[in-house]
C-alpha atoms as a printed R data frame, in Angstrom:
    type eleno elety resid chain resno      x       y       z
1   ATOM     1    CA   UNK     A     1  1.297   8.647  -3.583
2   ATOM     2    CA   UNK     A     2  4.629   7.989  -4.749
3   ATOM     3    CA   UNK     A     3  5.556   5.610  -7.329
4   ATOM     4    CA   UNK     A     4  9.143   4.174  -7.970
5   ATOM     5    CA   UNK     A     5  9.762   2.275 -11.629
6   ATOM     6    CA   UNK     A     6 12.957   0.381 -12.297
7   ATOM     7    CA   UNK     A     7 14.667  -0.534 -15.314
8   ATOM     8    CA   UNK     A     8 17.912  -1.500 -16.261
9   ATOM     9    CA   UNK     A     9 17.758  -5.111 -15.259
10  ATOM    10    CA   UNK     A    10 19.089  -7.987 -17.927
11  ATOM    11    CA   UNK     A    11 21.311 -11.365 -18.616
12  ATOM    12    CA   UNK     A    12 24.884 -10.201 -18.975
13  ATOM    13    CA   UNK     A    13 28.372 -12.403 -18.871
14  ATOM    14    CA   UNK     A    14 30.630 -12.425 -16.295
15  ATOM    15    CA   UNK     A    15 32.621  -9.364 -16.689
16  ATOM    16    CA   UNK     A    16 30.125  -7.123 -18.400
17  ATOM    17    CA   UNK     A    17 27.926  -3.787 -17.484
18  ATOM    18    CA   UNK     A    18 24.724  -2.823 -16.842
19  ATOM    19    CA   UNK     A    19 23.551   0.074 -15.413
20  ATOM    20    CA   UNK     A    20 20.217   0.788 -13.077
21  ATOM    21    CA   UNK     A    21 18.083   3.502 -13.041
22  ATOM    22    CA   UNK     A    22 14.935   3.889 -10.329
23  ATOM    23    CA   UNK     A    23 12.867   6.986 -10.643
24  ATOM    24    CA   UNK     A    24 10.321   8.510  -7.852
25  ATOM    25    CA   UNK     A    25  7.284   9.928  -9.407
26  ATOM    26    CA   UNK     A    26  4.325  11.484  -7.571
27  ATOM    27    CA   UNK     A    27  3.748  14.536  -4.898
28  ATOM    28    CA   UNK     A    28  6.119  14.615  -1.818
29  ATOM    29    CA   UNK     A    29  8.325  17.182  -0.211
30  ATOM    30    CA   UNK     A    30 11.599  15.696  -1.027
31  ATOM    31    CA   UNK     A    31 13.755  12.324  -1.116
32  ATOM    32    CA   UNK     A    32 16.096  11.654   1.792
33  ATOM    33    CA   UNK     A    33 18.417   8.704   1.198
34  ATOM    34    CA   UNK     A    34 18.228   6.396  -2.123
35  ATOM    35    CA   UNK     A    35 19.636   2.554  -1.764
36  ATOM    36    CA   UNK     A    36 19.520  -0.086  -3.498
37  ATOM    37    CA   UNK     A    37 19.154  -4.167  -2.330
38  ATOM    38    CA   UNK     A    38 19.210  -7.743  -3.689
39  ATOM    39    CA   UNK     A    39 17.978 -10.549  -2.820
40  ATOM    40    CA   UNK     A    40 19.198 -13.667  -4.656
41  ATOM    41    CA   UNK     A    41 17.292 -16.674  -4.504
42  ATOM    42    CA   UNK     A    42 17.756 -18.361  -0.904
43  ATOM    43    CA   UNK     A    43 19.579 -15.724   0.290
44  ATOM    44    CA   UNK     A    44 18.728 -12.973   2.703
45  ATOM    45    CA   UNK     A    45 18.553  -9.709   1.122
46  ATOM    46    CA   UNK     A    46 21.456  -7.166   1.613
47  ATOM    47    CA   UNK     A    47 21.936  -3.751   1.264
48  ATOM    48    CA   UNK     A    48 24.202  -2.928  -1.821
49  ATOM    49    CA   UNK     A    49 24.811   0.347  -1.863
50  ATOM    50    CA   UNK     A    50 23.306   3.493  -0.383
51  ATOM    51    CA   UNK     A    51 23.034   7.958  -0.921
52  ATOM    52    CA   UNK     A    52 22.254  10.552   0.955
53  ATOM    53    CA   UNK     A    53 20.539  13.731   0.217
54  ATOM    54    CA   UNK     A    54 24.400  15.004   0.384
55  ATOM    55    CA   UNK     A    55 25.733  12.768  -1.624
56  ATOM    56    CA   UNK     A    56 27.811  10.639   0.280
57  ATOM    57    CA   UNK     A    57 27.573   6.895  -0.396
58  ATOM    58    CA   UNK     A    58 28.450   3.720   1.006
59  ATOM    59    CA   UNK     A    59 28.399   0.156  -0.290
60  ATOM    60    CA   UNK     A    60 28.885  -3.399   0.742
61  ATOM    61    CA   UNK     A    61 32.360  -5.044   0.769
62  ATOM    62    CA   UNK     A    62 31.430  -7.142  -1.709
63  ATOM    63    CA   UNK     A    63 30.605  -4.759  -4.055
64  ATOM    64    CA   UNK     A    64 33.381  -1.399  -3.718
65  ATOM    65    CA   UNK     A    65 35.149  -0.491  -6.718
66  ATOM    66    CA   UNK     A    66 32.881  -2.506  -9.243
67  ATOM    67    CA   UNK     A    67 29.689  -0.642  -8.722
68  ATOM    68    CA   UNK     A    68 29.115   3.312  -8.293
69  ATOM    69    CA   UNK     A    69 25.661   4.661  -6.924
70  ATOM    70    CA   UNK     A    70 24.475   7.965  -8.247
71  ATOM    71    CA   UNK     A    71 21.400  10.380  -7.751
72  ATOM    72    CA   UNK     A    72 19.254  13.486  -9.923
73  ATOM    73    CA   UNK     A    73 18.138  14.792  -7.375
74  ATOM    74    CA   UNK     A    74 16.258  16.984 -10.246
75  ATOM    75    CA   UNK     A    75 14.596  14.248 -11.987
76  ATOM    76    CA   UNK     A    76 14.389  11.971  -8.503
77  ATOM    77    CA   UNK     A    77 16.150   9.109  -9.646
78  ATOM    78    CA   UNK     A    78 19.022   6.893  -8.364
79  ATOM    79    CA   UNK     A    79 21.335   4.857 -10.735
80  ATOM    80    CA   UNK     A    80 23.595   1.991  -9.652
81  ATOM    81    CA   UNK     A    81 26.466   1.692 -12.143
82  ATOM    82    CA   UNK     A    82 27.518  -2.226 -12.146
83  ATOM    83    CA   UNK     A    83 30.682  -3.336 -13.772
84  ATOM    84    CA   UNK     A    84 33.260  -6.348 -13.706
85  ATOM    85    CA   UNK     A    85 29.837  -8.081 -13.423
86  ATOM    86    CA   UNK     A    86 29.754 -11.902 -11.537
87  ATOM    87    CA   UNK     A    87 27.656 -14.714 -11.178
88  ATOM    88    CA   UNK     A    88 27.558 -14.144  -7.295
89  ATOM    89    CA   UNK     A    89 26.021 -10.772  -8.441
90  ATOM    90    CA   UNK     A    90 22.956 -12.297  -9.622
91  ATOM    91    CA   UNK     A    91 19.356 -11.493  -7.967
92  ATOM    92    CA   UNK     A    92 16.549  -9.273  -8.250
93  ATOM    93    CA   UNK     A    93 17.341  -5.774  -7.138
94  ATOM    94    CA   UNK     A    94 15.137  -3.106  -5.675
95  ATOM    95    CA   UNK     A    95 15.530   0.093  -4.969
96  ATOM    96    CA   UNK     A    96 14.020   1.902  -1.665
97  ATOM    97    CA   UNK     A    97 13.847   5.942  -1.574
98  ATOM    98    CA   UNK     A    98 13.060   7.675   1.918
99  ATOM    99    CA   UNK     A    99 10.347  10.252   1.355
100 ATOM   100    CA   UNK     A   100 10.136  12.979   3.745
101 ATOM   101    CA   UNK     A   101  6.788  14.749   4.240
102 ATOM   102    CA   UNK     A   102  5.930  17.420   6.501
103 ATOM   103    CA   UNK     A   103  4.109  15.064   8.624
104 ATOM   104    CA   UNK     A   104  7.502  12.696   8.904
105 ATOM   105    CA   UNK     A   105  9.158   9.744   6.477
106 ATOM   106    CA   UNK     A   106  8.785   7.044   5.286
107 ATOM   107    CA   UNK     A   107  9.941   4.147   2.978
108 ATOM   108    CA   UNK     A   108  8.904   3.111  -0.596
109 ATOM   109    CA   UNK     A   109  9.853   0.424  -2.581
110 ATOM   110    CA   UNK     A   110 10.410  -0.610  -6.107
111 ATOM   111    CA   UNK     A   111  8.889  -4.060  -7.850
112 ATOM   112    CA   UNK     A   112 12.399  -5.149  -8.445
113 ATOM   113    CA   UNK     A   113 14.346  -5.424 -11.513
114 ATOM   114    CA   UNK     A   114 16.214  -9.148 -12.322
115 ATOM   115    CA   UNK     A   115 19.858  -9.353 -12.788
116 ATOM   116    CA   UNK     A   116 21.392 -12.568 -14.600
117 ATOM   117    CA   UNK     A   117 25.175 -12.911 -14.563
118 ATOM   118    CA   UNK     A   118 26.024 -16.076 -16.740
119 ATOM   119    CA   UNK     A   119 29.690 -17.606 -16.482
């Protein structure tokens, strides 16, 4: 069983930082790509940025050169770096870790952690 706990989510003003950390707990053979999502109220949710196993990252338009997506692979946790923070940026974000067994993959999910950017 693997287990994924989020923190890192808060109220900050336009402009400001916060930083997101989502660690994988449990028994599994490894962790295959870590990304991260929102979904703001009414709104479909969207990928916001993405690593692989390697490394190498990708992010949506909307989001390059404010926020930075890191991994431990060590500890099994993925950290999304927000900064020049706005109010478009609120929603609740999740992360979503691929776990790869020796029987195949699959997905898990976090509960979500809020993010509140006032004006």
């Amino acid at each position: 069983q693997v287990r994924l706990a989020e923190s890192g989510g808060g109220l900050v003003q336009s402009g400001g930082s916060l930083r997101l950390t989502c660690a994988a707990s449990g028994n599994f053979l490894r962790i295959n790509d870590m990304t991260w999502y929102r979904q703001a109220p009414g709104r479909q949710r969207e990928l916001v940025a993405l690593i692989t196993s390697f490394g190498n990252t990708r992010y949506a338009d909307s989001v390059k050169g404010r926020f930075t997506i890191s991994r431990d692979n060590a500890n099994n946790t993925v950290y999304l770096q927000m900064t020049s923070l706005r109010p478009e940026d609120t929603a609740v974000y999740s992360c979503e870790v691929q776990i790869q067994e020796s029987y195949g993959a699959f997905s898990s999910w976090g509960q979500g952690t809020p993010v509140t950017v006032s004006s």
